[in-house]
PDB file of N, CA, C, O and CB in Angstrom:
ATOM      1  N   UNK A   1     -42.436  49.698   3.570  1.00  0.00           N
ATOM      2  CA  UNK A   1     -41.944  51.000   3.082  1.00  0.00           C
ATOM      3  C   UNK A   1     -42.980  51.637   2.154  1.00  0.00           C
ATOM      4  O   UNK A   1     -43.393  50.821   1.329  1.00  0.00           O
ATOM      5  CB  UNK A   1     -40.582  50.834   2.338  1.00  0.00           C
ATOM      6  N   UNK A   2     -43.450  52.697   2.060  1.00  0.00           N
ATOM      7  CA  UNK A   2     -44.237  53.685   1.448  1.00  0.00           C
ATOM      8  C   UNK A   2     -43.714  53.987   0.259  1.00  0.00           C
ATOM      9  O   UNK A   2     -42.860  54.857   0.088  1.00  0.00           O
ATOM     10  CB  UNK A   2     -44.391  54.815   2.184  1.00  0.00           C
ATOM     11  N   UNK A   3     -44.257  53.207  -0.707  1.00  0.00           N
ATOM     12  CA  UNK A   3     -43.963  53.876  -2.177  1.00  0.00           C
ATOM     13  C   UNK A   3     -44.031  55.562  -2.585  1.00  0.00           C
ATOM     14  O   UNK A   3     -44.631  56.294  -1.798  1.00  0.00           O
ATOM     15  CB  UNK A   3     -45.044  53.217  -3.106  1.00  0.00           C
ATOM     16  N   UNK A   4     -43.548  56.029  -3.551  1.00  0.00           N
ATOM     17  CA  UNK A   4     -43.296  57.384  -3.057  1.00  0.00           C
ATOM     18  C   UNK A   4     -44.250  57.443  -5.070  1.00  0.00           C
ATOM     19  O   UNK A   4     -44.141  56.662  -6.015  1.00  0.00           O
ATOM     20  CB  UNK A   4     -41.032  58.101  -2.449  1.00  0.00           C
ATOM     21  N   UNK A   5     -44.969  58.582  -4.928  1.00  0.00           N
ATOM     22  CA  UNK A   5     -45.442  59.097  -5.980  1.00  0.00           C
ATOM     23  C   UNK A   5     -44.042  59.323  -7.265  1.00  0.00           C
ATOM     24  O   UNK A   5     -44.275  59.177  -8.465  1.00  0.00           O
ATOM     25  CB  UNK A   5     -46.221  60.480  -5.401  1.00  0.00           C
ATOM     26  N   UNK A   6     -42.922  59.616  -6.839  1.00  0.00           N
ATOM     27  CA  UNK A   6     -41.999  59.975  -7.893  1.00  0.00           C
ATOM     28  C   UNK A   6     -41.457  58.483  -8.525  1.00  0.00           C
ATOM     29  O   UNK A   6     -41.055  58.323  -9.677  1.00  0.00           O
ATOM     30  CB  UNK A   6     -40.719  60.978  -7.235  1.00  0.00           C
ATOM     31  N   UNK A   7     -41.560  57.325  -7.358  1.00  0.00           N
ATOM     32  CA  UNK A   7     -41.536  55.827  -7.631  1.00  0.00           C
ATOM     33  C   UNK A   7     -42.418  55.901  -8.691  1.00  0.00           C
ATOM     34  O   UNK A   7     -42.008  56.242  -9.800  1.00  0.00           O
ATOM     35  CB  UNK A   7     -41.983  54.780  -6.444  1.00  0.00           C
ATOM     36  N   UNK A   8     -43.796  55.573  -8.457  1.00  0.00           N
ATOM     37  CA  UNK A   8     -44.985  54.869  -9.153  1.00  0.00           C
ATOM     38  C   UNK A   8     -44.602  56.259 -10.547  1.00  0.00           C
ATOM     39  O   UNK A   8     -44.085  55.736 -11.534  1.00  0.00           O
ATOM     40  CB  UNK A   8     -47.002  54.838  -7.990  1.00  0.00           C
ATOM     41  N   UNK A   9     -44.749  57.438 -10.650  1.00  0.00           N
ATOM     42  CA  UNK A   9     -44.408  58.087 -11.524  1.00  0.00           C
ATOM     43  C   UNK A   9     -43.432  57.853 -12.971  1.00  0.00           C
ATOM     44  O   UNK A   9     -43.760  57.880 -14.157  1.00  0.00           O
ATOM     45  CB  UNK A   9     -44.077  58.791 -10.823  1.00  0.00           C
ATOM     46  N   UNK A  10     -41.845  57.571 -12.180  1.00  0.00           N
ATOM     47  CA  UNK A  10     -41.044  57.146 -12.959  1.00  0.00           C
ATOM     48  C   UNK A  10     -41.448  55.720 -13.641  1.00  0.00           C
ATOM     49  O   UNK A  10     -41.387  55.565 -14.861  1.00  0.00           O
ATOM     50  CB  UNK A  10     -39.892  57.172 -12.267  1.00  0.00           C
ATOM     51  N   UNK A  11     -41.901  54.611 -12.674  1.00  0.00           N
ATOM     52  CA  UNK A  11     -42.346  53.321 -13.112  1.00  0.00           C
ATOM     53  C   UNK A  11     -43.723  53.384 -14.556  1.00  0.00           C
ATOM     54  O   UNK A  11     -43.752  52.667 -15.556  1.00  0.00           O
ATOM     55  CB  UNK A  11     -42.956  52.576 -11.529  1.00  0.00           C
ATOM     56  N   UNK A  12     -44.400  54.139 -14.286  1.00  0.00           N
ATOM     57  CA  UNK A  12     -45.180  54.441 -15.451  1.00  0.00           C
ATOM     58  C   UNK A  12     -45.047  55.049 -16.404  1.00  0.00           C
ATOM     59  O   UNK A  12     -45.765  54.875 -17.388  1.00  0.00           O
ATOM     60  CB  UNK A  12     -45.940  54.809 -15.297  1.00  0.00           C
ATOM     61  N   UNK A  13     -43.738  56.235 -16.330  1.00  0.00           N
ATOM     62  CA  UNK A  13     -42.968  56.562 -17.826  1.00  0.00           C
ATOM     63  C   UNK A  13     -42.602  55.338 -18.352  1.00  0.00           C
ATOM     64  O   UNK A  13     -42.998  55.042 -19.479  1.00  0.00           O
ATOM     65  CB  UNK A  13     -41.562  57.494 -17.774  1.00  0.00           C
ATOM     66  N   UNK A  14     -41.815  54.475 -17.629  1.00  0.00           N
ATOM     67  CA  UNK A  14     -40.470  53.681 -17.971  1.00  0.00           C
ATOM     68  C   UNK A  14     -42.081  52.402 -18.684  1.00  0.00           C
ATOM     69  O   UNK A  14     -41.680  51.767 -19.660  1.00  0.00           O
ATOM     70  CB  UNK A  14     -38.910  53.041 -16.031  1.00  0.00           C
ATOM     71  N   UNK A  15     -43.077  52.178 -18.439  1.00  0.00           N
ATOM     72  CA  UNK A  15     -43.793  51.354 -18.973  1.00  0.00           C
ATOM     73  C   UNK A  15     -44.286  51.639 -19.870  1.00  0.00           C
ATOM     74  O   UNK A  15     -44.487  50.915 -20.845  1.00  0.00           O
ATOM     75  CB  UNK A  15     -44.453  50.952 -18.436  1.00  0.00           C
ATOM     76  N   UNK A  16     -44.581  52.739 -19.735  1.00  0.00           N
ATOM     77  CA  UNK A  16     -45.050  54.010 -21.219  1.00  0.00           C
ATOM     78  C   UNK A  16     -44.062  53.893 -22.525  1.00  0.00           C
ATOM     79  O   UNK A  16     -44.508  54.033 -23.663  1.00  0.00           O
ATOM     80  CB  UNK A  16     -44.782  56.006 -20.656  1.00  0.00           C
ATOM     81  N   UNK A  17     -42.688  53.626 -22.257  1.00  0.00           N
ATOM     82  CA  UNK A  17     -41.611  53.817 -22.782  1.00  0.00           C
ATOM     83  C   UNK A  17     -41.236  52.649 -23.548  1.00  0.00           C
ATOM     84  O   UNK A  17     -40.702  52.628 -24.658  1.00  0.00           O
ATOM     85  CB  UNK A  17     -40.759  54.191 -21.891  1.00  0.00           C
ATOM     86  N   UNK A  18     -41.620  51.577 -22.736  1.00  0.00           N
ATOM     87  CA  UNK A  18     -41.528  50.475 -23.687  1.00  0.00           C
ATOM     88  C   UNK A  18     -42.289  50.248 -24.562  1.00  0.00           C
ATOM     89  O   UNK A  18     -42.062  50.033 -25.752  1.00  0.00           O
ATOM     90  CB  UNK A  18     -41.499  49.504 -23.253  1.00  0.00           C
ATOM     91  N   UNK A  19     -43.866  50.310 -23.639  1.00  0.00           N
ATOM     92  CA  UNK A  19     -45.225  50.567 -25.045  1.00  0.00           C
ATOM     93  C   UNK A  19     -44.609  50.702 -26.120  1.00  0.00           C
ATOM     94  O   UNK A  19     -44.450  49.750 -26.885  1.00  0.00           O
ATOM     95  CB  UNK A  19     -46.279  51.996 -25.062  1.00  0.00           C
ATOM     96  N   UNK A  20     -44.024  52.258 -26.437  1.00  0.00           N
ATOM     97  CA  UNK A  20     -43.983  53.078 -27.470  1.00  0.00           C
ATOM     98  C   UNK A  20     -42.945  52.216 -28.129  1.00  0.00           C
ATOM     99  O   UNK A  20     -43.003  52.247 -29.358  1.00  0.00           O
ATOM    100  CB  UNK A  20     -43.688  54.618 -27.185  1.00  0.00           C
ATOM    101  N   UNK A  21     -41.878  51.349 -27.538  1.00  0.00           N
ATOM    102  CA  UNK A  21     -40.797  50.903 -28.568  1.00  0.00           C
ATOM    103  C   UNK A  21     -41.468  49.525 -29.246  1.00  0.00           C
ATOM    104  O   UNK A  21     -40.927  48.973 -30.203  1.00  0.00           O
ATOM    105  CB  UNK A  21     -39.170  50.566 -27.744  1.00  0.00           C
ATOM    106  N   UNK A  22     -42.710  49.030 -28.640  1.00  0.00           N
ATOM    107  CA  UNK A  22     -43.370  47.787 -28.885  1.00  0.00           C
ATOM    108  C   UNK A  22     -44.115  48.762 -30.138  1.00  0.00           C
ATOM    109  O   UNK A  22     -44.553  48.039 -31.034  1.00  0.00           O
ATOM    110  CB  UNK A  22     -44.389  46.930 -27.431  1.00  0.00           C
ATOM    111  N   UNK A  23     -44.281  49.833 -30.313  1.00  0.00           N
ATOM    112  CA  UNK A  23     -45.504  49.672 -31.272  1.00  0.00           C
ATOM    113  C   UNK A  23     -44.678  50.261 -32.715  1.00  0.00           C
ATOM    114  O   UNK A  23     -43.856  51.174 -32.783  1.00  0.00           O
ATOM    115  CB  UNK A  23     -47.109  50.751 -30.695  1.00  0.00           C
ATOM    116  N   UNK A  24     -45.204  49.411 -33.786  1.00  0.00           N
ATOM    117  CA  UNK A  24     -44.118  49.580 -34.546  1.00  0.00           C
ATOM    118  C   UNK A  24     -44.333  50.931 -35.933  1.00  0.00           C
ATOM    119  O   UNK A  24     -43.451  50.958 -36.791  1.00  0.00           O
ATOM    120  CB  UNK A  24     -43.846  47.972 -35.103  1.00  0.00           C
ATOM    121  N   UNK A  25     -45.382  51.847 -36.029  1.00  0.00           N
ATOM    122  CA  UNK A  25     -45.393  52.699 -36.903  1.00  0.00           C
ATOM    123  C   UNK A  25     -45.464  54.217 -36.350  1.00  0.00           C
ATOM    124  O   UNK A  25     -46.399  54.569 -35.630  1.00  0.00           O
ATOM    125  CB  UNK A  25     -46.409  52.322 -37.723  1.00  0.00           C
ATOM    126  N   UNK A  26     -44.769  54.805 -36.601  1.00  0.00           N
ATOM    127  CA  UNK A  26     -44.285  56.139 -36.336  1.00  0.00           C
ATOM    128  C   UNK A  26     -45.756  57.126 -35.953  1.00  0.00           C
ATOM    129  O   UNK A  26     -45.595  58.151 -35.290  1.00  0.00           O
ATOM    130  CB  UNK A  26     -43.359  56.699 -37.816  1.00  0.00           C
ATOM    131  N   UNK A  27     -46.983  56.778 -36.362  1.00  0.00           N
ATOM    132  CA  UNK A  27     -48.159  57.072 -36.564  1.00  0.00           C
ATOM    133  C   UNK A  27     -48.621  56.600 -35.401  1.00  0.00           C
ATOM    134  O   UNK A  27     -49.440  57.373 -34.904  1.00  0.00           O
ATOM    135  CB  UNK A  27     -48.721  56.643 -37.709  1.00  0.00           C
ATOM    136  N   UNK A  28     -48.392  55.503 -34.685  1.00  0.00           N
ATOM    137  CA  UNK A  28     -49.062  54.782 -33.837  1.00  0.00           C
ATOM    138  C   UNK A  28     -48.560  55.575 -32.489  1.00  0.00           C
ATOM    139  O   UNK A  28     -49.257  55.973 -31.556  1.00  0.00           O
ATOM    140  CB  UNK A  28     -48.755  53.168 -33.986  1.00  0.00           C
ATOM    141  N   UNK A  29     -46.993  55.698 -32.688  1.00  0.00           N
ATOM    142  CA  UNK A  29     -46.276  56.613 -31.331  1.00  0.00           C
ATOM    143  C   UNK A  29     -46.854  57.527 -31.451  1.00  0.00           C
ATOM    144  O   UNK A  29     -47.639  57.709 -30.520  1.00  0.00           O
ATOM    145  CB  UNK A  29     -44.770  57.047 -31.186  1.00  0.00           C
ATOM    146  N   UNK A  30     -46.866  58.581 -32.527  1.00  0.00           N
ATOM    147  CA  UNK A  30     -46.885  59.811 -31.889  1.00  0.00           C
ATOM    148  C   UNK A  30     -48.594  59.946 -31.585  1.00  0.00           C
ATOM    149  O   UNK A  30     -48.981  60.823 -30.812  1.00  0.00           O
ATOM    150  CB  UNK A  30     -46.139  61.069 -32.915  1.00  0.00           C
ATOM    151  N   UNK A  31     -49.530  59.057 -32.219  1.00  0.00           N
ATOM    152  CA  UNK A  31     -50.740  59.084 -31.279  1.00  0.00           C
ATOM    153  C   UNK A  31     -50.839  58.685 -29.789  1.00  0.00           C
ATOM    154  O   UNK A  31     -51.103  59.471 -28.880  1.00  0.00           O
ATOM    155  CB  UNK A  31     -51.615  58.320 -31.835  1.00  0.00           C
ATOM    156  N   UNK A  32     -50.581  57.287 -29.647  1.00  0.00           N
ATOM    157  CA  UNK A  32     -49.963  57.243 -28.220  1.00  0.00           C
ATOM    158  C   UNK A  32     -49.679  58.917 -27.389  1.00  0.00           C
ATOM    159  O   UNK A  32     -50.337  59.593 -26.598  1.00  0.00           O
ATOM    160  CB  UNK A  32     -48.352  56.377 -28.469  1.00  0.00           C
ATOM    161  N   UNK A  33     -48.603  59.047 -27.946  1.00  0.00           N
ATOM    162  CA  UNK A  33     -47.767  59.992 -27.159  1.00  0.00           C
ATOM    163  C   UNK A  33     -48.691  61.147 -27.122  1.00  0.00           C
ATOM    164  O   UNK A  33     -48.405  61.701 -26.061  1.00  0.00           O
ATOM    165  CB  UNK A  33     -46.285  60.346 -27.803  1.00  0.00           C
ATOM    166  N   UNK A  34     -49.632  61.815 -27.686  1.00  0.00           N
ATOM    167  CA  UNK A  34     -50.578  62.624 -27.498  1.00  0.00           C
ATOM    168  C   UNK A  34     -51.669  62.202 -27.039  1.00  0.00           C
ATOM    169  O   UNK A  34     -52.280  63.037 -26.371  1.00  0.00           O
ATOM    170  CB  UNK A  34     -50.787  63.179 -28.386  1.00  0.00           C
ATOM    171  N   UNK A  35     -52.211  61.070 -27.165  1.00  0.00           N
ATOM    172  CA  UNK A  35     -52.860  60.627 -25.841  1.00  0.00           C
ATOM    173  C   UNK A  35     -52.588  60.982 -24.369  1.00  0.00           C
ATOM    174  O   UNK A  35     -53.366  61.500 -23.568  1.00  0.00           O
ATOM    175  CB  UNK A  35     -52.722  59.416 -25.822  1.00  0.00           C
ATOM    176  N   UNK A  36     -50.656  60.389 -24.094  1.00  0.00           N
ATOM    177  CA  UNK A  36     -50.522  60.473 -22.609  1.00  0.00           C
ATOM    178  C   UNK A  36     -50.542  61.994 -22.287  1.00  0.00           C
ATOM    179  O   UNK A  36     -51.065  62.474 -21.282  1.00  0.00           O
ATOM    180  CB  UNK A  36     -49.134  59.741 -22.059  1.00  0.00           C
ATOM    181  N   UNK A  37     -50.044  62.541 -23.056  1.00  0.00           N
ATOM    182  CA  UNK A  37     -49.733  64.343 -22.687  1.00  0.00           C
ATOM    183  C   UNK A  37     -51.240  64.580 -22.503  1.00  0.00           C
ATOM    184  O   UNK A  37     -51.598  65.041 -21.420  1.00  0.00           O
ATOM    185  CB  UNK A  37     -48.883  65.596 -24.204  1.00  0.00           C
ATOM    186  N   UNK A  38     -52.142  64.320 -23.422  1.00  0.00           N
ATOM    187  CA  UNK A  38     -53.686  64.628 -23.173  1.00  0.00           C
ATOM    188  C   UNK A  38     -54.122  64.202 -21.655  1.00  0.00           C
ATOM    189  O   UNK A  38     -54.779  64.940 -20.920  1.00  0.00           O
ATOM    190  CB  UNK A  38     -54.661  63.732 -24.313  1.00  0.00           C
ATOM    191  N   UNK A  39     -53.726  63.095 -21.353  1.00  0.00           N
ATOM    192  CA  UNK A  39     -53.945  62.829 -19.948  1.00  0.00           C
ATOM    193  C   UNK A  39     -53.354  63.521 -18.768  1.00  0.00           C
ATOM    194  O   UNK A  39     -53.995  63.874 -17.777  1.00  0.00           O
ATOM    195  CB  UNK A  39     -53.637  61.669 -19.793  1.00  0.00           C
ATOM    196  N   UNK A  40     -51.671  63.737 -19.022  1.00  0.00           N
ATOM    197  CA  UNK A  40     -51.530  64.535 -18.089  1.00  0.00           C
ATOM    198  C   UNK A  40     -51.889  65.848 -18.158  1.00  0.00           C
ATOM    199  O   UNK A  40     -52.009  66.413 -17.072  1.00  0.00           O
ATOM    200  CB  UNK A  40     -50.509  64.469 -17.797  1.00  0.00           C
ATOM    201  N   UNK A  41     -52.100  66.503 -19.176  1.00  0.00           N
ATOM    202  CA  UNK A  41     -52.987  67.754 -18.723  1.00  0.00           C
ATOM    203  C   UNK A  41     -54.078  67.941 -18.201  1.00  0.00           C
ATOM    204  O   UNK A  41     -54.508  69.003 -17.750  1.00  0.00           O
ATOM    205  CB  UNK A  41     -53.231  68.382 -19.446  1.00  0.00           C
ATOM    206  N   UNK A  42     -54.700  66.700 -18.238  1.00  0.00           N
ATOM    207  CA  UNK A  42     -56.567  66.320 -17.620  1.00  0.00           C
ATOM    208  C   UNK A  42     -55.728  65.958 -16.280  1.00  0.00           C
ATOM    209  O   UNK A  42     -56.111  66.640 -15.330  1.00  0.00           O
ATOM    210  CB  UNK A  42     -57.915  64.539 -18.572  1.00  0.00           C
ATOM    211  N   UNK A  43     -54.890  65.239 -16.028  1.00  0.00           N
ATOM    212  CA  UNK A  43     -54.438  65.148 -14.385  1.00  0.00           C
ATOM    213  C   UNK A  43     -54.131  66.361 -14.060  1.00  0.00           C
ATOM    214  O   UNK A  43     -55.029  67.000 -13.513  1.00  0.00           O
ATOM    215  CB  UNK A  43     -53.168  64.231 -13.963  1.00  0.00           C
ATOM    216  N   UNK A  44     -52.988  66.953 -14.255  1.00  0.00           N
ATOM    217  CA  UNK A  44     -52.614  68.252 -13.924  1.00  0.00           C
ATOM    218  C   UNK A  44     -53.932  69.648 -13.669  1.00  0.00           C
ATOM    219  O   UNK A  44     -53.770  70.550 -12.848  1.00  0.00           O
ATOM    220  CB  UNK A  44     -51.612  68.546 -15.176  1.00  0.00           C
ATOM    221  N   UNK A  45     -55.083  69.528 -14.509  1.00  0.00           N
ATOM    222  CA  UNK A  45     -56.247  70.395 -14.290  1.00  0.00           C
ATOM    223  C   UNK A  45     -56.638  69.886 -12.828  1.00  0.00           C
ATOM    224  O   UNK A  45     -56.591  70.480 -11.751  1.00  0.00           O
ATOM    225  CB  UNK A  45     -57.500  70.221 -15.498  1.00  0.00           C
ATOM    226  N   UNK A  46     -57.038  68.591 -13.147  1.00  0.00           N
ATOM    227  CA  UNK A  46     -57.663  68.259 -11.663  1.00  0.00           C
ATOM    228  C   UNK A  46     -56.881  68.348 -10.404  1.00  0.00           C
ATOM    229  O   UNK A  46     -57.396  68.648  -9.328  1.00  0.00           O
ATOM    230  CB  UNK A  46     -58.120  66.887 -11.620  1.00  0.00           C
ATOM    231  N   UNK A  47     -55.665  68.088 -10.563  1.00  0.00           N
ATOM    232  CA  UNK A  47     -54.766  68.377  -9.373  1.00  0.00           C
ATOM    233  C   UNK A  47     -55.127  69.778  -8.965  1.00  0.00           C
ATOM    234  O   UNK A  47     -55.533  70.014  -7.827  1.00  0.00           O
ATOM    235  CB  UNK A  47     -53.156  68.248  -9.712  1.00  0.00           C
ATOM    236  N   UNK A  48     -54.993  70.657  -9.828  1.00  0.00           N
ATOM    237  CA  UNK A  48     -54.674  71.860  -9.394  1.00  0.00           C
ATOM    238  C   UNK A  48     -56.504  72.310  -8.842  1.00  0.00           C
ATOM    239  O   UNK A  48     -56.669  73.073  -7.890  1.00  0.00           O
ATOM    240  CB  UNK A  48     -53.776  72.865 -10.812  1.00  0.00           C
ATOM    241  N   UNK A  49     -57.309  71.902  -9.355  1.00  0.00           N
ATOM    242  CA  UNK A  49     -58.193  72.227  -9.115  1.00  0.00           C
ATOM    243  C   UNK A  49     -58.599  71.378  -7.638  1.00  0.00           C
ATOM    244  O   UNK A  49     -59.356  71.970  -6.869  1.00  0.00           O
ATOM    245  CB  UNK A  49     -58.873  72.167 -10.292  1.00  0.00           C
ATOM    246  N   UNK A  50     -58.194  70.266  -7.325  1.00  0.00           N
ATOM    247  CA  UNK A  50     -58.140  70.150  -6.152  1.00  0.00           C
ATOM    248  C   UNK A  50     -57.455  70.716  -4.919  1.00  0.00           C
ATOM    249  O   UNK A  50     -57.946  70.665  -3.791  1.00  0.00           O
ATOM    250  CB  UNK A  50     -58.010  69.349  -6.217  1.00  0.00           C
ATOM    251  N   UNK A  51     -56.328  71.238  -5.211  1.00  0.00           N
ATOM    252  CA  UNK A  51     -55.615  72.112  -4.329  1.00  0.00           C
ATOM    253  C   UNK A  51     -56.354  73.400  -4.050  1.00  0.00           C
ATOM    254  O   UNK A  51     -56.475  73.731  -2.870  1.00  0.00           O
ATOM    255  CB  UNK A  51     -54.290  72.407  -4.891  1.00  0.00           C
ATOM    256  N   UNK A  52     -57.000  74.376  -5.260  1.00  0.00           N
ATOM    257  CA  UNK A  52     -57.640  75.200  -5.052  1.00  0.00           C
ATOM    258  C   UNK A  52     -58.726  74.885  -3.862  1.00  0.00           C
ATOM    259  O   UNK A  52     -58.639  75.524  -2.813  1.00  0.00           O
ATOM    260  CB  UNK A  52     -58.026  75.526  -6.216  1.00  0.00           C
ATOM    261  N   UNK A  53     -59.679  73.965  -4.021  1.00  0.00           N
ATOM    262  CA  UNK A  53     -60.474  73.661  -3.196  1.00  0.00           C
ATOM    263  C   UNK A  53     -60.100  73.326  -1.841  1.00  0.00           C
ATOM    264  O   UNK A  53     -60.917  73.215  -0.927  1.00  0.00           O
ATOM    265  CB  UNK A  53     -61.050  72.863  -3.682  1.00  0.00           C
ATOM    266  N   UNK A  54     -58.498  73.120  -1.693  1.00  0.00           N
ATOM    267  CA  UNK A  54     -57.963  72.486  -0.293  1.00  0.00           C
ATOM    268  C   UNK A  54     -58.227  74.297   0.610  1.00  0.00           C
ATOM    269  O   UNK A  54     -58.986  74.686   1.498  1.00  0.00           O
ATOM    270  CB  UNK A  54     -55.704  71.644  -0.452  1.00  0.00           C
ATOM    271  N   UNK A  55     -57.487  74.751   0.039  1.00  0.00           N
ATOM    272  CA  UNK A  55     -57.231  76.195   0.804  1.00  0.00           C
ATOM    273  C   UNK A  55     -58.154  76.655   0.325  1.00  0.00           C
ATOM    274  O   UNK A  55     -58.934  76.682  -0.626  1.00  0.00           O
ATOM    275  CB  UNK A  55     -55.978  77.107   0.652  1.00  0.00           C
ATOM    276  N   UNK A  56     -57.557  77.425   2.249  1.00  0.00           N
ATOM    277  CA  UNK A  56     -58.834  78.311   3.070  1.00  0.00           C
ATOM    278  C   UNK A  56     -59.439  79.432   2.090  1.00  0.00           C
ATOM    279  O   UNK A  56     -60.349  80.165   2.477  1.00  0.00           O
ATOM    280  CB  UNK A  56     -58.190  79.226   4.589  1.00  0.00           C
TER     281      UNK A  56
END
């Protein structure tokens, strides 16, 4: 069966999620947590910038 992107997606919040309850100073999350948002906006650029390049 073909793992589905919204699978592997949810599975990497939900690992993300524990991270954050493992780390124990309020300082440490919310760096974390602006890390990942930093990343998905560097994913989200490149996505989109790959789609641009798909079409004609």
């Amino acid at each position: 069966m073909k793992r589905t992107d919204l699978q592997d997606t949810s599975e990497a919040a939900h690992r993300m999620m524990l991270r954050l309850l493992r780390l124990r100073s309020p300082e440490q999350k919310v760096k974390m947590l602006d890390e990942r948002m930093e990343e998905g906006r560097v994913m989200r650029r490149f996505t989109e910038h790959l789609r641009s390049k798909k079409a004609p």
